[in-house]
Backbone bond lengths (Angstrom), bond angles and torsions (degrees), N, CA, C in turn:
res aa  C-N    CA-C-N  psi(-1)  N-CA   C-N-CA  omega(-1)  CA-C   N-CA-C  phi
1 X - - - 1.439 - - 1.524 107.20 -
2 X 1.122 103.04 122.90 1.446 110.45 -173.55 1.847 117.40 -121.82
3 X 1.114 129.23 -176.12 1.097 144.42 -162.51 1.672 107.76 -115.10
4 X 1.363 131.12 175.22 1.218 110.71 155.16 1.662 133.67 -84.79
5 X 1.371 117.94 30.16 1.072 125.75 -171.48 1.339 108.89 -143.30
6 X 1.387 137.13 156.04 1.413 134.38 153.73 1.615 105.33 -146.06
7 X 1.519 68.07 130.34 1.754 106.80 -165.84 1.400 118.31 -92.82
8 X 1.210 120.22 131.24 1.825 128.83 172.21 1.793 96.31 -62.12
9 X 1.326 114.29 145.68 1.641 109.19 145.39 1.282 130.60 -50.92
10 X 1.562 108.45 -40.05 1.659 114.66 153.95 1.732 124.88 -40.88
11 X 1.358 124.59 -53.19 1.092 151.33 169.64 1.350 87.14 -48.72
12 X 1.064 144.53 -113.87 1.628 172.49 -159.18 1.334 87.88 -16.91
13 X 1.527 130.05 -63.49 1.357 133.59 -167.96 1.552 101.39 -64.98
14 X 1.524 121.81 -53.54 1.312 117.94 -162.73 2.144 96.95 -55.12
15 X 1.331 96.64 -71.53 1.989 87.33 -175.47 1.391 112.24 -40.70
16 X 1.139 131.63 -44.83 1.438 117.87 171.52 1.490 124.64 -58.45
17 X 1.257 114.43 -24.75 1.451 125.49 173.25 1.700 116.93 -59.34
18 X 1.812 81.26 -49.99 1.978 82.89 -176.26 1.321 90.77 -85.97
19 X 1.725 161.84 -32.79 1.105 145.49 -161.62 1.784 110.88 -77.03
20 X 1.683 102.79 -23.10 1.940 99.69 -174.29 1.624 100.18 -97.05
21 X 1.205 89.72 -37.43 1.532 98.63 169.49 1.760 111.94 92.53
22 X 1.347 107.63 18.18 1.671 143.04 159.55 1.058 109.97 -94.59
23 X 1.745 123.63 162.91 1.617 109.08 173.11 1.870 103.67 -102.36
24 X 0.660 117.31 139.03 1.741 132.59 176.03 1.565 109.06 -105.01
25 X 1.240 104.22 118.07 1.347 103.02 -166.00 1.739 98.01 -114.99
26 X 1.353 141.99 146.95 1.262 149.45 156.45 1.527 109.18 -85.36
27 X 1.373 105.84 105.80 1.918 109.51 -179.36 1.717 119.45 -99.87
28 X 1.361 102.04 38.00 1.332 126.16 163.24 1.793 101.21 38.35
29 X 1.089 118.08 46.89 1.848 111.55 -165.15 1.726 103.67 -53.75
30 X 1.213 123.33 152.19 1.619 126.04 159.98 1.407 99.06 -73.25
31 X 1.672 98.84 160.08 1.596 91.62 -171.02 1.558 117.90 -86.83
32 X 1.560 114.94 14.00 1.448 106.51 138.63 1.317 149.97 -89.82
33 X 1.248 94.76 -2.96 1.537 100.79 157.19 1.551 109.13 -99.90
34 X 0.893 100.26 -19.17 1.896 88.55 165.02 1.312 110.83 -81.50
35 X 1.578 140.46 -33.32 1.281 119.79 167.34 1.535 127.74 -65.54
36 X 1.461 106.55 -3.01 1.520 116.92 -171.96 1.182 108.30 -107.53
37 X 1.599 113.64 -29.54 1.711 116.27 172.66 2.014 91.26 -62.08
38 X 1.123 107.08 -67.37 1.676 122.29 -161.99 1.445 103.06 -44.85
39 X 1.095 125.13 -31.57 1.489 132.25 -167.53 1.508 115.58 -86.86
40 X 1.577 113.67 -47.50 1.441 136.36 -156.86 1.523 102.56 -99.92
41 X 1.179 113.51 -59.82 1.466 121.24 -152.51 2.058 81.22 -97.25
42 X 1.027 121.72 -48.77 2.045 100.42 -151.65 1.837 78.63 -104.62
43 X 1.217 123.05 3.68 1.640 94.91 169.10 1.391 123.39 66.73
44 X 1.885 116.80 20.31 1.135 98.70 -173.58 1.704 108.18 -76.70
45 X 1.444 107.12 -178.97 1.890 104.33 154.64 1.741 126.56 -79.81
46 X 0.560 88.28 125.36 1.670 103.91 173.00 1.856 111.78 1.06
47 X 1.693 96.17 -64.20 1.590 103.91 -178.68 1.876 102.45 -55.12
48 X 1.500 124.04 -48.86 1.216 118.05 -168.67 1.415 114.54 -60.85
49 X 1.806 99.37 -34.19 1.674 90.97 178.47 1.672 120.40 -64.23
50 X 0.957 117.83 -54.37 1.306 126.10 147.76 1.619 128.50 -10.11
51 X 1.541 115.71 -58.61 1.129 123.12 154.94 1.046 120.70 -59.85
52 X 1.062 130.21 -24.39 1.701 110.74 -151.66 1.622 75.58 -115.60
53 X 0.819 142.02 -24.53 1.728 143.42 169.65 1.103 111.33 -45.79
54 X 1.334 112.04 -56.90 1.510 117.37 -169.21 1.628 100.27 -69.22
55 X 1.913 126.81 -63.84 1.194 123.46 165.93 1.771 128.48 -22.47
56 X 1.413 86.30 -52.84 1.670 95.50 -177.73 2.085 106.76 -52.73
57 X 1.726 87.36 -54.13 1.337 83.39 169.59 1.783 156.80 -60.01
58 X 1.195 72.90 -24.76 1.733 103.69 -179.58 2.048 98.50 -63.32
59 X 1.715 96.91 -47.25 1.605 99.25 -167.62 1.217 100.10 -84.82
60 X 1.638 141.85 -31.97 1.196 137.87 172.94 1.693 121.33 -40.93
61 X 1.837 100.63 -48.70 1.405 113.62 -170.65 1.739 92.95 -77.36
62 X 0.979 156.76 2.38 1.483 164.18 -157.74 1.425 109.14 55.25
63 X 1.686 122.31 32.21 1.280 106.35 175.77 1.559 132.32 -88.93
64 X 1.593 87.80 8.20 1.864 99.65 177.91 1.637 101.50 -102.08
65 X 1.153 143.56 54.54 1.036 125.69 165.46 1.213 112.94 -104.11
66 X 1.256 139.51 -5.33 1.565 147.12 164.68 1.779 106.11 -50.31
67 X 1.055 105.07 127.37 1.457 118.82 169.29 1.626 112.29 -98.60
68 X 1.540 103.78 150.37 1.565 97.29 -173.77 1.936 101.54 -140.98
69 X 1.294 127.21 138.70 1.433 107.32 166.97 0.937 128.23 -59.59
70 X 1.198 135.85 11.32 1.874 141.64 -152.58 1.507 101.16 -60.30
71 X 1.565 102.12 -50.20 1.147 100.04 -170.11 1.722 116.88 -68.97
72 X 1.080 107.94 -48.83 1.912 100.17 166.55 1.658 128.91 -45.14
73 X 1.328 91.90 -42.99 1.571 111.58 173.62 1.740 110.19 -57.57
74 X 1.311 104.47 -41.29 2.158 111.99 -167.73 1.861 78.99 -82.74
75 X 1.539 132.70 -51.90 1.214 114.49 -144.92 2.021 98.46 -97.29
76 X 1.137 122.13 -10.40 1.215 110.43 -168.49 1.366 129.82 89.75
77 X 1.962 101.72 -5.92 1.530 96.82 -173.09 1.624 84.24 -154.37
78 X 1.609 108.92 -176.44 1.003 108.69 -169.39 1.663 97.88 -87.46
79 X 1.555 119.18 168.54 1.233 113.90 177.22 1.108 116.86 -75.75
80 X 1.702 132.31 -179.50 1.256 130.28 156.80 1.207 115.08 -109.18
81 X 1.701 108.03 149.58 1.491 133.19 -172.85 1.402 118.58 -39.14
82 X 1.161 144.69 150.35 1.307 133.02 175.71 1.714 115.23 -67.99
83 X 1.778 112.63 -30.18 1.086 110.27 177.30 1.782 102.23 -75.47
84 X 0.744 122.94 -61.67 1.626 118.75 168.39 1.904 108.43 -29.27
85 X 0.872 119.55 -47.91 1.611 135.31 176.64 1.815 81.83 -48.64
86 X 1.372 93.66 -91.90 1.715 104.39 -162.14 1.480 128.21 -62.46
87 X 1.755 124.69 16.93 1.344 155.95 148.15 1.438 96.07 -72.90
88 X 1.513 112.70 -92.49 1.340 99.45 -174.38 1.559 151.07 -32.28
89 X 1.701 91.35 -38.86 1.493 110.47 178.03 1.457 114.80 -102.57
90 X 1.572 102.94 4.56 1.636 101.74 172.33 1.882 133.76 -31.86
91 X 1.247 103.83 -35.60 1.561 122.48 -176.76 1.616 79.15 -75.77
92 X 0.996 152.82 -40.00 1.781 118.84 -170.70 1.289 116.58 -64.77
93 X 1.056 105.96 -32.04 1.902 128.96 165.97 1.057 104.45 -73.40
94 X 1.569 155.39 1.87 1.449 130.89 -160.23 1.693 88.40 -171.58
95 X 1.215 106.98 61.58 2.069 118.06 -171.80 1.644 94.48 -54.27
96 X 1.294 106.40 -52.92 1.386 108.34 -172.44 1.740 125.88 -46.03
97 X 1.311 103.00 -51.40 1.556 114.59 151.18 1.402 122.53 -26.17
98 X 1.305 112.14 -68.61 1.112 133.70 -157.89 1.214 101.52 -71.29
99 X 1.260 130.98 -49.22 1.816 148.52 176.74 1.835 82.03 -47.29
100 X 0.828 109.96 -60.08 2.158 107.40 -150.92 1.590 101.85 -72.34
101 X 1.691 105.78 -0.65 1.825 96.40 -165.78 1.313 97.26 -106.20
102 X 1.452 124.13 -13.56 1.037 121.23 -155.13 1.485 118.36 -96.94
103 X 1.605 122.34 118.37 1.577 116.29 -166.04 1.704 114.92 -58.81
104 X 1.127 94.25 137.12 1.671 115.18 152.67 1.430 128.26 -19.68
105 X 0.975 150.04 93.72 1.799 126.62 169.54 1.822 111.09 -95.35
């Protein structure tokens, strides 16, 4: 299920770069250091590393570049852009922001 776009990891980093306004770099890990980052450092469980291993891999080797309507079809509309994605949700990337915008009670 895809979006209307398919994106490089390169790509992905660059819009987040101009949207946080930091540079975000993609450091292409082999997938043993990605099972050891995923495992050690973010604490996932075993099954997720696994998953997200195989995913990671699938888009690394370029086998996710196929686009599909699924997603218009499940939502009723067309999707939104990843830079539109990473505007909106910019404050998850930028906590600090978000802490200074947020009113008082």
């Amino acid at each position: 299920m895809t979006g209307s776009e398919a994106l490089t990891y390169q790509q992905v980093a660059q819009i987040l770069t101009d949207e946080l306004g930091r540079p975000i770099r993609y450091a292409r890990p082999g997938i043993m250091r990605y099972l050891q980052h995923a495992r050690r450092t973010l604490g996932m469980p075993w099954g997720m590393v696994l998953v997200t291993a195989a995913i990671y891999t699938t888009a690394r080797l370029g086998m996710a570049g196929e686009l599909t309507d699924t997603v218009r079809g499940v939502l009723g509309r067309e999707s939104i852009r990843f830079a539109e994605f990473a505007h909106r949700e910019r404050a998850v990337w930028n906590p600090a922001q978000t802490t200074a915008a947020l009113p008082t009670t």
